[in-house]
KEMI-782932 format. One record per residue (C-alpha): residue in one letter; x, y, z negated. Coordinates in steps of 0.2 Angstrom, whole numbers, padded with zeros to 4 digits, always signed. Example, Ala and Ser with C-alpha at 12.3 -4.5 7.8 and 13.67 -1.06 7.14 Angstrom:
BEGIN
A+0062-0022-0039
S+0068-0005-0036
***
This chain:
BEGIN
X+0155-0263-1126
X+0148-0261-1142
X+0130-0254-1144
X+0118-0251-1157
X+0104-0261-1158
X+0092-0247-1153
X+0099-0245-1135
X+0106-0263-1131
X+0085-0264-1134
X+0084-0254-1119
X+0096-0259-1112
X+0090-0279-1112
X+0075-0272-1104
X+0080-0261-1090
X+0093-0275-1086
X+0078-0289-1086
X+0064-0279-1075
X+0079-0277-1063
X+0085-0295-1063
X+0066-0299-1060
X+0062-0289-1046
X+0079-0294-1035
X+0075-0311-1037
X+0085-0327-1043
X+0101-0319-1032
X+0114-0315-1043
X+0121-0298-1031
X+0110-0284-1035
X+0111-0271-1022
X+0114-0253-1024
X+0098-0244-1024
X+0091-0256-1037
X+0106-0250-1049
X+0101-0232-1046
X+0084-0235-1049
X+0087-0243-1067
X+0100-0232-1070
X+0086-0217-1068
X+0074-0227-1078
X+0087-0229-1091
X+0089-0211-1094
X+0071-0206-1095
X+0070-0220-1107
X+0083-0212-1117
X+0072-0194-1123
X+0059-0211-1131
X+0071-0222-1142
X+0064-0230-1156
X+0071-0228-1174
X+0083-0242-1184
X+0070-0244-1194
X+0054-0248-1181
X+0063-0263-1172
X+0055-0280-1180
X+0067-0293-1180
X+0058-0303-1167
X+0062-0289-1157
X+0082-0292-1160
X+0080-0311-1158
X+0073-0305-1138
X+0086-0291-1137
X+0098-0305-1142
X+0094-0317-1130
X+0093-0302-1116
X+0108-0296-1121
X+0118-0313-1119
X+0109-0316-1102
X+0116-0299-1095
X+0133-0303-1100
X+0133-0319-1087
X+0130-0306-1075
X+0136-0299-1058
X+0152-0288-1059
X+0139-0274-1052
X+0130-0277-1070
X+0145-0274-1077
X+0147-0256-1070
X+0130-0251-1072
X+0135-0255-1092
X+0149-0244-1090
X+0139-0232-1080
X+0125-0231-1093
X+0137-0230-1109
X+0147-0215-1100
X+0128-0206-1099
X+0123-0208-1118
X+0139-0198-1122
X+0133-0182-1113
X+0124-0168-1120
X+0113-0163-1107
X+0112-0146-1113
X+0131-0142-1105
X+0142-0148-1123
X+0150-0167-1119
X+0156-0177-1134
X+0142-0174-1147
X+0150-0189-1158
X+0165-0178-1162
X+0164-0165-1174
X+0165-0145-1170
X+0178-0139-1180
X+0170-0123-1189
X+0174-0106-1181
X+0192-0098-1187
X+0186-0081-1199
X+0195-0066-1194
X+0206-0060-1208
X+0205-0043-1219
X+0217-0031-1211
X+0231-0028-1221
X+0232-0010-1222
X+0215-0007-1223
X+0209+0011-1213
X+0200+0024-1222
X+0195+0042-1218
X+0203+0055-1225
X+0195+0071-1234
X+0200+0084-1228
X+0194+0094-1241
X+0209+0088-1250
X+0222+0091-1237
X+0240+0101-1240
X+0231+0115-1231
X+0217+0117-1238
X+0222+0118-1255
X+0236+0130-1252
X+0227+0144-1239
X+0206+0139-1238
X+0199+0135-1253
X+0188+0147-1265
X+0199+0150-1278
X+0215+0156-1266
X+0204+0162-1249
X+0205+0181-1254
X+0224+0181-1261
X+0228+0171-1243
X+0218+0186-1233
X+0229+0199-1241
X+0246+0190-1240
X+0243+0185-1222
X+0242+0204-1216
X+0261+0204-1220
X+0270+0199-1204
X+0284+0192-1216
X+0272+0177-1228
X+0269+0161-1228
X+0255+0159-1218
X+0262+0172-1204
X+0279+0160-1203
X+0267+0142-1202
X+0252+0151-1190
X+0258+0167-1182
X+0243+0176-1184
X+0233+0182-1200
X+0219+0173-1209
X+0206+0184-1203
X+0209+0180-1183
X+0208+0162-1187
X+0191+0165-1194
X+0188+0175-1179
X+0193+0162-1167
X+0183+0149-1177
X+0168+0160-1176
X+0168+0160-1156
X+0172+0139-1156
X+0157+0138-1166
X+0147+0150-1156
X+0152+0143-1139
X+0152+0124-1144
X+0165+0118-1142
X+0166+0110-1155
X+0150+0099-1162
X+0146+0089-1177
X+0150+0073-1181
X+0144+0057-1191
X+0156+0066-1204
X+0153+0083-1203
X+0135+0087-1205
X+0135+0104-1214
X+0142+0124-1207
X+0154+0121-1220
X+0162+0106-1216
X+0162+0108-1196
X+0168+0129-1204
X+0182+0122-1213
X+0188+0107-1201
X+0188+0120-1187
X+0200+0131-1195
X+0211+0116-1199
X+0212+0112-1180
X+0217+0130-1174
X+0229+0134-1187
X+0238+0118-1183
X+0237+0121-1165
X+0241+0140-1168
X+0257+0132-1177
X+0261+0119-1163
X+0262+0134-1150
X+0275+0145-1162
X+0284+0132-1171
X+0283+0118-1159
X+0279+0109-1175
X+0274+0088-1168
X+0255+0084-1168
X+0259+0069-1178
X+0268+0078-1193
X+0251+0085-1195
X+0241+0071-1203
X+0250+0073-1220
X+0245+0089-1221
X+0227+0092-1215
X+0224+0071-1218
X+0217+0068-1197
X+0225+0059-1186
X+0237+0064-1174
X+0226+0059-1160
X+0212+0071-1165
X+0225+0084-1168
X+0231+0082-1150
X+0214+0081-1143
X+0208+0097-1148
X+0222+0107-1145
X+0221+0102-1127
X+0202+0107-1129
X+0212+0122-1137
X+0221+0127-1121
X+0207+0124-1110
X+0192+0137-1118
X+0206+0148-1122
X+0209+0152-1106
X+0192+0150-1098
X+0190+0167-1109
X+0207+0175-1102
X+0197+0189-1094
X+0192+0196-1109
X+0209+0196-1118
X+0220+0199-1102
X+0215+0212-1090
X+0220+0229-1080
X+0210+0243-1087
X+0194+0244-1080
X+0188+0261-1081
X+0199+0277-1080
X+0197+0281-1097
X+0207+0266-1103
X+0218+0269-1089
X+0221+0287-1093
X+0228+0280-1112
X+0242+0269-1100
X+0246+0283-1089
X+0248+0297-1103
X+0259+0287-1112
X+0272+0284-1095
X+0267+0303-1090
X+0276+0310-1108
X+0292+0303-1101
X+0292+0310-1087
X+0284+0294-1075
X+0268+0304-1070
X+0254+0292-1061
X+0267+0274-1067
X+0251+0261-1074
X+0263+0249-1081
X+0280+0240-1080
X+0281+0224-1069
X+0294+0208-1068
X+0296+0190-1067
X+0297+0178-1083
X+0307+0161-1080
X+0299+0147-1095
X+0308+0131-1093
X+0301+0115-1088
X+0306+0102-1097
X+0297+0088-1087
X+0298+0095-1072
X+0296+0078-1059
X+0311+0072-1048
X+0302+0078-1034
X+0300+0098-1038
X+0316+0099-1044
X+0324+0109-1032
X+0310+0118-1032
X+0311+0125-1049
X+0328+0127-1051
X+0334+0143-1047
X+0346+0157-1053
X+0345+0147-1072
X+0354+0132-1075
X+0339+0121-1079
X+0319+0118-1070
X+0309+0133-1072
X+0293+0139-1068
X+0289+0159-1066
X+0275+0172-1070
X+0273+0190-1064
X+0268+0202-1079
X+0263+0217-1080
X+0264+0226-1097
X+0260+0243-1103
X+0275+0254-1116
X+0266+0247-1131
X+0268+0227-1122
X+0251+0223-1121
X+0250+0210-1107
X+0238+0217-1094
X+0240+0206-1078
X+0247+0187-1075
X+0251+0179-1061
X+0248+0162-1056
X+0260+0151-1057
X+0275+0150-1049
X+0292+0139-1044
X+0306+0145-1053
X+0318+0144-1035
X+0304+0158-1029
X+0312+0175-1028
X+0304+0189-1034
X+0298+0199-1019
X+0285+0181-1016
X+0280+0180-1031
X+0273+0201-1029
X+0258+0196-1020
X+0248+0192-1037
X+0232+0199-1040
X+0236+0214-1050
X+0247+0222-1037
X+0234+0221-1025
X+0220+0228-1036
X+0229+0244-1038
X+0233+0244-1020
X+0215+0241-1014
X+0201+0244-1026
X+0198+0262-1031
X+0216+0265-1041
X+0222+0268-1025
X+0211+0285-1025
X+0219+0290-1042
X+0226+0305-1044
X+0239+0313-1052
X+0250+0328-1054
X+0270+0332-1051
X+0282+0346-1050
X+0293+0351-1035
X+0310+0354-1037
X+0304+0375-1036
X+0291+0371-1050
X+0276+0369-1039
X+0263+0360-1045
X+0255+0348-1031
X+0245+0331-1033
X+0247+0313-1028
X+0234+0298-1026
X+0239+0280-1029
X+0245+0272-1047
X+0260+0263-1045
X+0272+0250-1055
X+0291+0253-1061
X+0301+0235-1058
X+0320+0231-1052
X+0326+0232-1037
X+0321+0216-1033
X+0304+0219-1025
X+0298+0224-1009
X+0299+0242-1003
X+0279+0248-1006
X+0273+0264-1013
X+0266+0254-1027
X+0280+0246-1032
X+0294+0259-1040
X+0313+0253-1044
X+0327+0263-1047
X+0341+0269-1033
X+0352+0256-1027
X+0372+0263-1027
X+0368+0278-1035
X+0380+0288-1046
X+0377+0289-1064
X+0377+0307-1063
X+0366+0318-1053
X+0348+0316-1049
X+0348+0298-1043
X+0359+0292-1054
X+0346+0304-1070
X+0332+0295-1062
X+0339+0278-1065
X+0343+0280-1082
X+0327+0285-1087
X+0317+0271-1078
X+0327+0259-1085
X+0325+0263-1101
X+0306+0263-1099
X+0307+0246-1090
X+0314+0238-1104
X+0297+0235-1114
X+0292+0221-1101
X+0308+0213-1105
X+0305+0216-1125
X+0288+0207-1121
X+0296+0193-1113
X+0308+0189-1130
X+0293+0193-1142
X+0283+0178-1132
X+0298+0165-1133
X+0304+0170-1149
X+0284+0171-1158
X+0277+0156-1147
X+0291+0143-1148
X+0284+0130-1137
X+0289+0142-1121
X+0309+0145-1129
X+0309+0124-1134
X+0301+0118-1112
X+0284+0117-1109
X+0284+0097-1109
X+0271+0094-1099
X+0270+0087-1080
X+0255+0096-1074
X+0258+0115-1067
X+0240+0119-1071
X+0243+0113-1089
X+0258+0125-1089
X+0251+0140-1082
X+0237+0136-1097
X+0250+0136-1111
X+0259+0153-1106
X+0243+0162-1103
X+0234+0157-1120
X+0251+0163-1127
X+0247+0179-1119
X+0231+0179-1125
X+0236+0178-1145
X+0249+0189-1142
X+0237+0203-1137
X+0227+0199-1151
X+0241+0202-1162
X+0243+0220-1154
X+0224+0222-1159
X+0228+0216-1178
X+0241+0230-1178
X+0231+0243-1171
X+0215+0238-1183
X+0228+0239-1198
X+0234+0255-1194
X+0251+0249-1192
X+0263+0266-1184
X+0273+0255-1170
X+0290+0264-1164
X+0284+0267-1146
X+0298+0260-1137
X+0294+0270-1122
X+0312+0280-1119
X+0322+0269-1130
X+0342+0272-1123
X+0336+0286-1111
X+0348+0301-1107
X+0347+0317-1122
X+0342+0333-1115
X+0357+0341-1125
X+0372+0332-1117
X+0375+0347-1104
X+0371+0337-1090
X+0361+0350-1079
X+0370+0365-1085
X+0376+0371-1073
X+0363+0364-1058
X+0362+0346-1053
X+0379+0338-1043
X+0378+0340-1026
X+0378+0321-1020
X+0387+0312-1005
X+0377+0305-0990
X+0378+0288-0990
X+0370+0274-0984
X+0368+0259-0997
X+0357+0247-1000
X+0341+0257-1000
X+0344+0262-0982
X+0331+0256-0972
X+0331+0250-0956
X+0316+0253-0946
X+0320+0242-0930
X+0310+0227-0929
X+0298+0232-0944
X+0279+0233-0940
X+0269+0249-0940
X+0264+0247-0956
X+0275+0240-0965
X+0289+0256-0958
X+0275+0268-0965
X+0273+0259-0982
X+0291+0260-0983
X+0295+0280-0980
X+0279+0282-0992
X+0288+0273-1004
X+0306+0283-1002
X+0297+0299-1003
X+0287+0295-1019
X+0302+0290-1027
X+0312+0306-1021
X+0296+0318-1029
X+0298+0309-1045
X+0314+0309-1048
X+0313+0329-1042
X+0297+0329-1053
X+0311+0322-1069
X+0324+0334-1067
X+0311+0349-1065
X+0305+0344-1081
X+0322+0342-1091
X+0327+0360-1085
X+0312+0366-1091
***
């Protein structure tokens, strides 16, 4: 074992006060090799420099050293011993004789990330900037520009809708948006893209060449999008409240002949493109593919006015009946409405309640109207069909306006949550009633399509007095056995209404 001077010093000494102390015996025992291996290290913090040892002192360290190697085999190990200590760091790192290689520096990424200015987006430049904002206000009125085809709705609603993020905070400034004008114009960039998502079904990721942010930020506020859209759903979508605004929906169904009708109800079917394995049965009902459904009610100019939670598409309609706005207008005060009718003699008499027109799937209530089932197409039945039909048909019309406008209902909602679904379709609701509002502040003359395909009073049908009809049972017979009390009263309440209003229609034709 080689040393350097400095420690076989020390180690000569520690060696010699041992020797001494066990006598002239050459077995040292144990405990003494312990002790000087103690006394070593302590010895070890007080090392004298190269340069300090006389030479005297390495003659004696010499002749030490010679001594100790005639020693005991236990000397030996308490060499080996002592060496193996020298080469610890007693501050936890071993080996302090070899060298650390140096710590490994990170490399510059290759494509290094930078922020882009949104000021300078594809957007921006084309619809929001100074120079082309007022040329963009006028052209997006038309329903057949540019910006109507990218974001479905005009300039001016996107500064609306802006106006209330801003307002409500939900959105905040950032490290990079620190003035109105940047958090204004970033804003708008989010809702038209997410206006465009929702009607084009346009990816989130094609949007970061043209508004310069990431996809990830694009998808993260339109889910923010979704959600404070349709915590405010009571203000866009509602029953009217008051009878004056319900006195506009019943005079428009009262001119064609539906007096006391307060809107058109039916069930809408959206496909569900990631519907789970285990609701798949669930939602796949009369169409081909998963579904979930909604219950609408809709007035003749196809303003959304009620929406039903959402549903499984394999639920028939008569379930899906029991959503809130059917038993509002069977229970708060619409049920004390009245309203006016002729007889078949021309008698003018009232009745109380506002009812719905629908198909013939739904249950049998007075509040619910639907057309005669095997009925004729002449006659009084088969008159009052005709003309209920026709006027149901603007909640279908509403139904192809929101697939065809709002793509992302025609295209699947892709999306496994229900509640994230029902979201969707009822914020697609929302803008579609705001459009309606656009029209009506613009002074745009809608053909009201109340009537649409309805008989003509000119094709002699009543000329000479209505055609005496058949008794016969069909489908709207009802069979009383086994129902309960009230459900057998409901029912006849609900067969005379519909027997006075179609009187009521062909008194009013005549006349």
């Amino acid at each position: 074992m080689n040393l350097s001077p400095a420690s076989s010093l020390i180690f000569g000494s520690t060696l010699s006060s041992g020797s001494s102390s066990s006598g002239t015996s050459s077995s040292g025992s144990s405990s003494s090799g312990s002790a000087s291996s103690v006394s070593s290290i302590s010895s070890v913090s007080s090392l004298p420099s190269a340069s300090s040892v006389s030479s005297s002192d390495v003659d004696d360290d010499s002749s030490m050293s010679s001594s100790s190697t005639m020693s005991s085999d236990s000397d030996d190990t308490m060499d080996r011993f002592m060496a193996s200590q020298l080469s610890i760091d007693w501050t936890g790192d071993s080996n302090l004789d070899r060298d650390i290689p140096p710590q490994r520096k990170r490399s510059s990424n290759r494509y290094a990330f930078q922020f882009g200015d949104y000021l300078d987006c594809n957007y921006y430049r084309k619809f929001l900037c100074q120079d082309i904002r007022d040329v963009t206000y006028e052209k997006s009125q038309d329903r057949k520009s540019v910006f109507r085809s990218h974001f479905r709705v005009p300039l001016k609603t996107i500064d609306d809708l802006t106006e209330m993020h801003i307002r409500n905070g939900w959105v905040r400034y950032t490290g990079r948006v620190r003035t109105n004008f940047q958090l204004s114009i970033r804003t708008q960039l989010f809702i038209m893209c997410a206006l465009e998502h929702m009607g084009n079904r346009k990816p989130h990721c094609q949007f970061e060449t043209e508004t310069n942010m990431s996809a990830s930020s694009h998808l993260h506020f339109f889910n923010n999008f979704i959600v404070n859209m349709y915590s405010v759903r009571s203000e866009y979508v509602f029953y009217p409240r008051t009878m004056e605004e319900l006195q506009v929906t019943v005079h428009d169904y009262e001119s064609q002949h539906l007096p006391g009708a307060g809107g058109s109800i039916d069930v809408v079917h959206v496909k569900w493109s990631n519907c789970p394995a285990g609701d798949y049965n669930k939602c796949k009902g009369k169409e081909s593919f998963p579904s979930v459904a909604f219950e609408c009610v809709t007035n003749n100019s196809r303003r959304v006015l009620g929406i039903s939670p959402i549903q499984f598409g394999a639920r028939s309609d008569k379930h899906i009946s029991f959503d809130p706005t059917v038993e509002l207008i069977k229970k708060q005060w619409y049920k004390d409405v009245e309203w006016e009718y002729y007889t078949a003699d021309g008698e003018l008499k009232k009745e109380k309640g506002i009812y719905f027109i629908c198909d013939g799937g739904y249950l049998r209530w007075k509040s619910l109207i639907c057309p005669y089932a095997g009925s004729d197409e002449i006659g009084q039945r088969g008159y009052f069909n005709t003309n209920l039909e026709s006027i149901r048909k603007d909640v279908e019309c509403t139904f192809g306006i929101l697939k065809k406008r709002w793509r992302i209902l025609d295209y699947g909602l892709h999306y496994y949550n229900m509640k994230k679904c029902e979201m969707v379709f009822t914020v697609c609701c929302i803008m579609h009633n705001i459009l309606l509002d656009v029209g009506e502040d613009q002074g745009l003359n809608y053909v009201n399509p109340v009537g649409r395909g309805g008989p003509i009073g000119r094709d002699g049908l009543f000329l000479e007095g209505p055609v005496e009809l058949q008794q016969r049972v069909g489908r709207d017979a009802i069979t009383l056995r086994g129902m309960k009390a009230a459900d057998r009263a409901d029912a006849l309440q609900w067969m005379a209404r519909r027997d006075l209003l179609a009187a009521h229609l062909e008194y009013c034709k005549r006349h």
